[in-house]
VOGU-3710 file (C-alpha; in Angstrom, 3 decimals, decimal comma):
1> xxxxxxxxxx> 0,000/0,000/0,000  2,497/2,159/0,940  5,820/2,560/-1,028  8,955/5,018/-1,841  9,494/4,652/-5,336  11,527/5,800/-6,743  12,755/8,195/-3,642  12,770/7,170/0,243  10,823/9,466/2,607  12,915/11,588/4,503
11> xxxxxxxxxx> 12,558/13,323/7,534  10,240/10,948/8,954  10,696/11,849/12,741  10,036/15,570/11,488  8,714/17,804/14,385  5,410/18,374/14,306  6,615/22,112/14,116  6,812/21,705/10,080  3,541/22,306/7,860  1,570/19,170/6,702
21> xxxxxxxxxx> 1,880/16,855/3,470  -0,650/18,380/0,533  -1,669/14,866/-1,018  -0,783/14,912/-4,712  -2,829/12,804/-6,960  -2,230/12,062/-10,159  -3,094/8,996/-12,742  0,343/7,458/-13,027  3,686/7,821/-11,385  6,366/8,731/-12,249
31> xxxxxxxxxx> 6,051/9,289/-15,842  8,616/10,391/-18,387  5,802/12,594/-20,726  5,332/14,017/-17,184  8,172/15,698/-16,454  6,585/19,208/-16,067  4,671/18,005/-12,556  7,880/16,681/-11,261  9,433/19,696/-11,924  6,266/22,294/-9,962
41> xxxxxxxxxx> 6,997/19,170/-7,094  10,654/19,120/-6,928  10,310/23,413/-6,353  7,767/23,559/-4,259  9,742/20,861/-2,392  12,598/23,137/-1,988  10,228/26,129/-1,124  9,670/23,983/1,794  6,515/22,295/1,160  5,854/18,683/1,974
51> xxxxxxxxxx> 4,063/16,365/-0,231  2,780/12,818/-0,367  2,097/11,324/-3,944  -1,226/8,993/-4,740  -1,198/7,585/-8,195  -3,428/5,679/-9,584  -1,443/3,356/-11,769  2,014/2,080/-11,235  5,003/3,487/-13,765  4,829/1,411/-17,151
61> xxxxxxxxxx> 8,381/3,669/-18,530  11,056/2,069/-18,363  13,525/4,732/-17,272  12,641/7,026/-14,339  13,977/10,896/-14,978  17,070/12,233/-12,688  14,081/14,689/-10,883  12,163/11,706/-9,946  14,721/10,638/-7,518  15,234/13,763/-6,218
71> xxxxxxxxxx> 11,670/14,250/-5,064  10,942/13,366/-1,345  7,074/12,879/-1,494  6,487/9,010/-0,746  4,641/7,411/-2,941  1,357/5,341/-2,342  -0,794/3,346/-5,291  -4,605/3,390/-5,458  -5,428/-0,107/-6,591  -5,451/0,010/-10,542
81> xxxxxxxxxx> -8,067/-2,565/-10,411  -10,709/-2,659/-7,877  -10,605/-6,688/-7,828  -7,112/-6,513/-7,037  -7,035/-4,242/-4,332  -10,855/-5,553/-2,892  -9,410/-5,574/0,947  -8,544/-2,235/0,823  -12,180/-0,899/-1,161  -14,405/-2,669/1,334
91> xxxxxxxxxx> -12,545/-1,526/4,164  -12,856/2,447/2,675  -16,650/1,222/1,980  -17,303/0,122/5,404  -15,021/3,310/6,764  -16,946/5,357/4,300  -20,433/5,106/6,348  -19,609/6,913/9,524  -17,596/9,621/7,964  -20,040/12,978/7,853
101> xxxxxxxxxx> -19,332/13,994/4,343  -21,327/10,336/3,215  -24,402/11,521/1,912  -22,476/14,184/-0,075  -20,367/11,676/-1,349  -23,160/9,274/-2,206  -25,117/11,674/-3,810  -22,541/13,045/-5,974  -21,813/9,463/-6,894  -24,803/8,258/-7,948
111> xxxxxxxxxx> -25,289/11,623/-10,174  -22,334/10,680/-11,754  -23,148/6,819/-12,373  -26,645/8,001/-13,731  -24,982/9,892/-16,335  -21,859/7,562/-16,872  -22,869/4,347/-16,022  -19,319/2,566/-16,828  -16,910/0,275/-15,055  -14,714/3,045/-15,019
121> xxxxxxxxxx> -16,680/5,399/-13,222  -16,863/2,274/-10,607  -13,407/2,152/-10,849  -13,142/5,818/-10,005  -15,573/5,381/-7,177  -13,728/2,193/-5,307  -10,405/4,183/-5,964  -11,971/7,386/-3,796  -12,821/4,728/-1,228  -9,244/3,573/-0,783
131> xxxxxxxxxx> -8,059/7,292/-0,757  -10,389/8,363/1,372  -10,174/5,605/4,349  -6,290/5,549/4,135  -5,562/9,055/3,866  -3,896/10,675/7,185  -5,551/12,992/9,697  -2,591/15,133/9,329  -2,831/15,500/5,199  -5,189/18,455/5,284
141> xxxxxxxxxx> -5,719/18,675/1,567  -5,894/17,257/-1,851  -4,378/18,426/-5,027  -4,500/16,540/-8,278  -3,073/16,965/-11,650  -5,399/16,456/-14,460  -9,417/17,185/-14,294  -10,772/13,936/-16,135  -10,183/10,527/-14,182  -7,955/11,667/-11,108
151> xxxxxxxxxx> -10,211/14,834/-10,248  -12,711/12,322/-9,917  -11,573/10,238/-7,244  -10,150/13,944/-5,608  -13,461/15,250/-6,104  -15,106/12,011/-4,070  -12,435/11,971/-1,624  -12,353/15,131/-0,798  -16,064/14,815/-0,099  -16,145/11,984/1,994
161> xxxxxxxxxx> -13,289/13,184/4,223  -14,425/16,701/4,456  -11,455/18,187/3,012  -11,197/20,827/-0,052  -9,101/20,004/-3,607  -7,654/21,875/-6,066  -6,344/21,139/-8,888  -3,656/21,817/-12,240  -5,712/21,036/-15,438  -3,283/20,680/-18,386
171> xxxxxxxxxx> -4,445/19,615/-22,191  -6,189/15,851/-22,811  -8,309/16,245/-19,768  -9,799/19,964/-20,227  -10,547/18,921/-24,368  -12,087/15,053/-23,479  -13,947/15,718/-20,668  -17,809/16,424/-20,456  -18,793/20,015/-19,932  -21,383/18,455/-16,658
181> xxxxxxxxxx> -18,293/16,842/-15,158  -16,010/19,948/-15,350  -18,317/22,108/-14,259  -18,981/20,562/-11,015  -15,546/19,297/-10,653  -14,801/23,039/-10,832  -17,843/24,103/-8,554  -16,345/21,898/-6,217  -13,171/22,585/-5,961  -11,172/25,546/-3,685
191> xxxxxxxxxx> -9,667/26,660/-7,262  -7,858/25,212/-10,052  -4,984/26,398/-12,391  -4,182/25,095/-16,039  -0,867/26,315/-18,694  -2,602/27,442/-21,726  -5,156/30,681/-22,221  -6,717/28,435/-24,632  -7,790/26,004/-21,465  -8,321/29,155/-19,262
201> xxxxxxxxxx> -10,776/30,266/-21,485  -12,821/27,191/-21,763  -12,475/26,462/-18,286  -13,863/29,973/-16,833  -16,618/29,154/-19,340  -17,585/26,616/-17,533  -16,478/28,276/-13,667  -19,536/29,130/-11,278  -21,340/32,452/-12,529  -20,161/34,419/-8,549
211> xxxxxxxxxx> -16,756/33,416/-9,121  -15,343/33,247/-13,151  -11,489/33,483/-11,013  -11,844/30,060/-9,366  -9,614/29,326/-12,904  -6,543/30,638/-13,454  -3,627/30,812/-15,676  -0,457/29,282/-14,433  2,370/28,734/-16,986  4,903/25,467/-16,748
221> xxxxxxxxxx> 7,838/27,609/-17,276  11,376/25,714/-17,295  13,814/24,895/-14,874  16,885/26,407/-16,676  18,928/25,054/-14,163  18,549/21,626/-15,314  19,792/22,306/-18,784  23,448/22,898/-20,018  23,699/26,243/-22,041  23,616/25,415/-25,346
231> xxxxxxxxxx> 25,613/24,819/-28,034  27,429/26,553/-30,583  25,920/25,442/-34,031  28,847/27,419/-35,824  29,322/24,961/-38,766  26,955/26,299/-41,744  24,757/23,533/-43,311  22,466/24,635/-46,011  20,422/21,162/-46,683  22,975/21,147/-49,779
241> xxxxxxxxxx> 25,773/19,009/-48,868  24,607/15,200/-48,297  27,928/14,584/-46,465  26,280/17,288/-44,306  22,627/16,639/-43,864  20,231/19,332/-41,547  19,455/17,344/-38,248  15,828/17,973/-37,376  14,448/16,406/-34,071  10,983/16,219/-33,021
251> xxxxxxxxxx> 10,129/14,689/-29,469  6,690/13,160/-28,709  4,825/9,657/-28,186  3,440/8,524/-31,366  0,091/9,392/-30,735  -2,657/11,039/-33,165  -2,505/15,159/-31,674  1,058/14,734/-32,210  0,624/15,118/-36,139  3,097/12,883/-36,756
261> xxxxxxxxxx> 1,494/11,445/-39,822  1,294/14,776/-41,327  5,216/15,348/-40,485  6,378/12,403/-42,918  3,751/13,913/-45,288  4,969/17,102/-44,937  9,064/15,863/-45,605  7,680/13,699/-48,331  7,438/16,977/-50,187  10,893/18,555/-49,768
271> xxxxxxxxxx> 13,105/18,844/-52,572  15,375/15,776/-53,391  18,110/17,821/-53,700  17,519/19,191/-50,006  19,626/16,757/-47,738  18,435/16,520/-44,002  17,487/13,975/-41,401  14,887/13,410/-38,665  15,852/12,022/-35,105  12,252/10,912/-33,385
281> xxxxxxxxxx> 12,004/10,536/-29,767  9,432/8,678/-28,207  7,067/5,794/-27,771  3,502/5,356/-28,700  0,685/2,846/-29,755  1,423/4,232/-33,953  5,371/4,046/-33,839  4,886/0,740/-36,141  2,180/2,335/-38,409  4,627/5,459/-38,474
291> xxxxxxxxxx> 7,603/3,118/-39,547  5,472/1,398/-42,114  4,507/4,616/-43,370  7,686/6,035/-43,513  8,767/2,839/-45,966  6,359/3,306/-48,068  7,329/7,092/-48,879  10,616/6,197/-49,400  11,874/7,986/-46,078  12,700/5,507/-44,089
301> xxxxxxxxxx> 16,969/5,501/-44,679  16,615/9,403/-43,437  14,516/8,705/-40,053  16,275/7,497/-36,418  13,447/5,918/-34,779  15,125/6,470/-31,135  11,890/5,628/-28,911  11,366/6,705/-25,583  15,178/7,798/-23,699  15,834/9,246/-20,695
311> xxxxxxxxxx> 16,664/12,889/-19,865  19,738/13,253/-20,729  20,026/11,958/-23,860  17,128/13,625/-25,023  18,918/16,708/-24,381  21,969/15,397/-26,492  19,529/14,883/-29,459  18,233/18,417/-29,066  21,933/19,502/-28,655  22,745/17,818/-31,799
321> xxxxxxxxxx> 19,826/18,848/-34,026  20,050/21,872/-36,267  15,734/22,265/-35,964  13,331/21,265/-33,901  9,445/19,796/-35,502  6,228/19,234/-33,656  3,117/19,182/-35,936  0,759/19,110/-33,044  -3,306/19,204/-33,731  -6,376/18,069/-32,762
331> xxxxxxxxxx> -6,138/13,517/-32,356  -8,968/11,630/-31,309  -11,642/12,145/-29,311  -11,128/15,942/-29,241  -7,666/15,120/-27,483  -4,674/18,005/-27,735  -1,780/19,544/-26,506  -1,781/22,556/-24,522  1,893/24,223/-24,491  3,935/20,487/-25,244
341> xxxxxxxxxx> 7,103/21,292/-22,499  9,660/19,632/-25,292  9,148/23,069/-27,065  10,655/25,002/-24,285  13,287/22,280/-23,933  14,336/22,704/-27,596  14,499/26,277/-27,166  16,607/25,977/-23,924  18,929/24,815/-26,637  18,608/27,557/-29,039
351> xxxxxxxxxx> 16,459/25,375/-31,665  14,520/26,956/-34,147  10,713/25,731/-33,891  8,660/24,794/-36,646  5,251/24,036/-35,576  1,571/24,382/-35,729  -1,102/27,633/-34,644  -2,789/25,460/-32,480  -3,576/24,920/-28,658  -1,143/26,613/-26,351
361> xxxxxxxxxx> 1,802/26,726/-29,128  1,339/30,267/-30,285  1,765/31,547/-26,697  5,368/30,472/-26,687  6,062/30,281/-30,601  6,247/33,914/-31,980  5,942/33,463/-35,528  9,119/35,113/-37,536  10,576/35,733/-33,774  11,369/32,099/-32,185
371> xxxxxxxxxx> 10,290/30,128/-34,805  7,507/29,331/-37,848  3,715/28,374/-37,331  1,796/26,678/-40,084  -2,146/25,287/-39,938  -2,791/22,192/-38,134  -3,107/19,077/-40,273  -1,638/21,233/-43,507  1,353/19,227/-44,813  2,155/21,284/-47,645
381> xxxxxxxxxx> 2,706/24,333/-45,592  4,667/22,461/-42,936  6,839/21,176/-45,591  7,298/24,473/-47,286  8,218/26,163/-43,560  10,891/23,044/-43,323  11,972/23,590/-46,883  12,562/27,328/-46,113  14,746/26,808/-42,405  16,806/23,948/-44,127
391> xxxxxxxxxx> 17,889/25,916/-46,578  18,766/29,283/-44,759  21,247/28,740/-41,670  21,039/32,256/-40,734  17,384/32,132/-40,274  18,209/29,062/-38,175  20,320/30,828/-35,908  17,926/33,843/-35,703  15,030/32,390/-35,100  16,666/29,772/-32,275
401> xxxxxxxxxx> 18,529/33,081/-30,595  14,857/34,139/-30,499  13,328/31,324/-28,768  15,796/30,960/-26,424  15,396/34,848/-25,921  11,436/34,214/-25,135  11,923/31,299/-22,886  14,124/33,475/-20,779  12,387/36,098/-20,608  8,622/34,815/-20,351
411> xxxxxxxxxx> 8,498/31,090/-19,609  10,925/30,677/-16,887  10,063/28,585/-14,007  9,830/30,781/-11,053  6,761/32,691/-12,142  4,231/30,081/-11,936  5,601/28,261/-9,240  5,268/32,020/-7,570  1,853/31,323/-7,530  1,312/28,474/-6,213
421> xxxxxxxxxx> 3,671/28,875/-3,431  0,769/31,526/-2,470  -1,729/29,466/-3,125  -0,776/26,487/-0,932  0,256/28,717/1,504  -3,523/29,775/1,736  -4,923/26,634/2,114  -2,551/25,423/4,679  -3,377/28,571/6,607  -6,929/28,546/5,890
431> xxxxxxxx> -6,620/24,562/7,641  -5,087/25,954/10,652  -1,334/24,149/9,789  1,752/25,540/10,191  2,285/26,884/6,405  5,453/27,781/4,611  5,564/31,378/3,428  6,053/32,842/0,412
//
């Protein structure tokens, strides 16, 4: 039930002097296309804050990033599935029944099931159980990351137990989620905070008429510190030279919104006589139909399918690419991006960025300034913006100077995490706990 993975709790014997562990919940931990929460933990961490993390599901990546084992938050699983973990539901069932916040609970349950009558809104349910009966007395509050699945089981916790959640809403589950189960998910909760004015909007949309604020806007940022300065790209390659091809990266799981298909489309066009090469990173269910794809376009000899790495060397493929790609747009289901943090980490680098006028993208990408924004789903002008930076170094270098320009000077961590230093500050004053101050 309880575990340390992948870092040991420390400070155990703490006095009692220090402020309360926020619970964290998320769906899975730790998770490399996560790296953005670990980072908001890791600071708030060394702010002085003390955290304990509830995941739902149990890390399927097979490397753990260096920031993972720095965090000191234990770590404790909800049970994936309810028939594995049935001790611990019927003991939060039977627990459930005396606890004052019940009927709330129940109620908002059965709305739910009435509306979504699925095994995973069962799932949810059981999980909020567990949460809810195991959760210390001295963990005044909830906070969870993502406002689909987890803010459920926050939501029904938090209800239960008589406590108040917040929570960080970030791309998938703002775009995929039912306007009735945000709404009262936000109605519910203390506040919230999500990384793109594109989510902001649609989330204050939906925020209680008295209040539009309980949203705000909270940008990622990046940790500079975790990044080497980078490199000097002094040698000039002009896509002419085949003994000197352009290295473009793009990073990303092989998923739909990551436009991917329209990427090979898009260098399917370029000129024969251009000479470049793509470096993917990342996993994802339509690597293989990628591959395949690739083949049959006659790309394949030019593409270094690299999968999913760890940290560092995904920073030596950004360091070693002359351009970075990311075609993101809308994939299944309604599912995007909202600001995808590999942008900012191929800027950190001084990468030019070729991308897409979609989501949270333009807030970072400043077309002609820090890089080039075609349509969504428009190969030909992706191709044409690729055709253009692989054949002009100088724009290149420009245009990367100019990303790394905006990153430092807009997107840098210590802004957002600003704010929710305040913010949990609040809460552990409003719960009468010895808070850490801002």
């Amino acid at each position: 039930m309880t575990e340390t993975h992948p870092a040991d709790e420390r400070g155990a014997a703490a006095s009692s002097a220090l402020p309360p562990r926020i619970a964290i919940l998320m769906k899975g931990y730790p998770r490399l296309s996560e790296t953005f929460i670990a980072q908001e933990i890791l600071a708030l961490e060394r702010l002085g804050f003390r955290f304990e993390i509830w995941a739902m599901r149990r890390p399927t990546d097979g490397a753990v990033h260096p920031m993972h084992r720095q965090i000191a938050a234990p770590v404790r699983y909800l049970p994936e599935y309810l028939y594995k973990g049935v001790g611990r539901v019927l003991a939060g069932a039977w627990d459930a029944r005396r606890r004052p916040g019940f009927k709330a609970f129940l109620s908002a349950a059965w709305a739910d099931l009435r509306r979504d009558p699925t095994a995973d809104r069962m799932r949810r349910i059981g999980q909020a159980l567990v949460m809810a009966h195991e959760l210390g007395a001295e963990v005044p509050h909830i906070h969870v990351h993502f406002l689909h699945t987890p803010a459920s089981v926050a939501r029904y916790a938090a209800l239960l137990t008589g406590r108040r959640f917040t929570f960080s809403a970030h791309a998938k589950d703002i775009w995929t989620t039912t306007d009735w189960d945000k709404r009262e998910k936000i109605a519910d909760s203390a506040w919230g905070v999500t990384c793109t004015r594109t989510g902001l909007d649609e989330l204050r949309r939906l925020s209680p008429a008295e209040d539009p604020s309980r949203v705000a806007l909270a940008y990622h940022g990046l940790d500079l510190d975790r990044f080497p300065a980078p490199p000097e790209r002094a040698e000039f390659k002009n896509g002419r030279d085949p003994a000197k091809p352009v290295e473009i990266v793009s990073v990303g799981r092989a998923v739909a919104k990551k436009g991917y298909d329209d990427l090979l489309a898009a260098l399917a066009t370029l000129p024969p006589e251009r000479h470049w090469r793509l470096t993917h990173v990342g996993a994802g269910e339509l690597l293989a139909e990628l591959k395949a794809e690739a083949e049959r376009l006659g790309l394949a000899g030019r593409i270094d399918w690299r999968g999913a790495l760890p940290q560092d060397e995904v920073v030596a493929a950004l360091r070693a690419a002359d351009l970075f790609v990311l075609a993101c747009k809308e994939g299944e289901k309604g599912d995007r991006d909202g600001l995808p943090n590999v942008i900012m980490e191929a800027a950190s680098q001084k990468l030019p960025i070729v991308s897409t006028r979609f989501a949270g993208v333009p807030e970072f990408v400043e077309e002609g300034a820090s890089g080039l924004l075609v349509p969504p789903s428009d190969p030909a002008a992706l191709g044409a913006a690729l055709d253009r930076l692989i054949g002009d170094p100088q724009a290149r270098e420009r245009l990367g100077e100019g990303a790394h320009a905006r990153l430092r000077s807009a997107f840098a961590l210590d802004a957002g995490i600003r704010d929710l230093q305040a913010r949990f500050a609040r809460i552990l004053d409003e719960a009468g706990a010895p808070s850490v101050r801002p």
